[in-house]
C-alpha positions as CSV (number, residue, x, y, z in Angstrom):
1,X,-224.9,47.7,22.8
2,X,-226.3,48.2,19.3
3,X,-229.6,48.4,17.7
4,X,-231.1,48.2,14.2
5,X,-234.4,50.3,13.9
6,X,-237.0,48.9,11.2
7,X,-239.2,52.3,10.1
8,X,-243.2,52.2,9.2
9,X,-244.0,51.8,5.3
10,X,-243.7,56.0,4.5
11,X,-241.9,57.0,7.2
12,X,-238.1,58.5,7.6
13,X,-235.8,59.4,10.0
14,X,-231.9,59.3,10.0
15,X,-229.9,57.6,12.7
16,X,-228.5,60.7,14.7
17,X,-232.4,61.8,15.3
18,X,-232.9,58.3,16.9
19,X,-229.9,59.1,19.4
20,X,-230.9,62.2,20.0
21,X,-234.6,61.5,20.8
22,X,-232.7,58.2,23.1
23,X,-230.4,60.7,24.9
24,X,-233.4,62.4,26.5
25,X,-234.8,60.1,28.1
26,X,-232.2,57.4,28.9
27,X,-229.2,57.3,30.9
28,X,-225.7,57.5,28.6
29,X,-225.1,53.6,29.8
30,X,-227.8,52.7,28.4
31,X,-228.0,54.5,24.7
32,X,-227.1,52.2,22.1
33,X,-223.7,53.0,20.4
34,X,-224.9,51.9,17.0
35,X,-227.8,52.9,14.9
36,X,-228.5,50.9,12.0
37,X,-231.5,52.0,10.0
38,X,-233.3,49.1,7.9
39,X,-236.0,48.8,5.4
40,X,-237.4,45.6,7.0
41,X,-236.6,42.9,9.8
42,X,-235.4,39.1,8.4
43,X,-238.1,36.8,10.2
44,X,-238.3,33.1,10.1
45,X,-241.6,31.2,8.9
46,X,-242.6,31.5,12.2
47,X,-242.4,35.8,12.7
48,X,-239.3,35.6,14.9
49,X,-236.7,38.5,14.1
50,X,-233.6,36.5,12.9
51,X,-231.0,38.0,15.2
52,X,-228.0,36.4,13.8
53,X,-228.6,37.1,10.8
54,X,-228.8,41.1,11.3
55,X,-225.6,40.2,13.9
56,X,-224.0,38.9,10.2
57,X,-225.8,41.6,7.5
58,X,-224.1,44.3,9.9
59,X,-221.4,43.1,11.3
60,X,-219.5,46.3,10.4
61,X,-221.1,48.4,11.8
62,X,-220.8,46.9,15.2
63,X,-217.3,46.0,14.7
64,X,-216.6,49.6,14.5
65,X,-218.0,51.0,17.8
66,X,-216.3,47.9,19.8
67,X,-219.6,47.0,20.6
């Protein structure tokens, strides 16, 4: 499992902070193996995250956890 975090307009945090803050409060099956900080979400016309489209933009880093 992998997930891609968009942040608030201002705000900042680095990937290992988002695992950390996960690995309190969820079991280790369930933490993500990849973090992939982004500036913004691709949406269609209609607001819809595009999903295969972040599955393509960072296919590497996903490739690399054998996730």
């Amino acid at each position: 499992m992998w997930r891609v975090v968009a942040l608030e307009p201002g705000a900042s945090v680095q990937a290992d902070d988002v695992g950390r803050a996960l690995a309190s409060d969820l079991a280790a099956f369930k933490r993500p193996k990849a973090i992939v900080i982004v500036d913004e979400l691709p949406r269609n016309a209609m607001g819809k995250v595009q999903k295969a489209e972040l599955r393509g933009t960072h296919k590497n880093a996903f490739t690399q956890t054998g996730s």
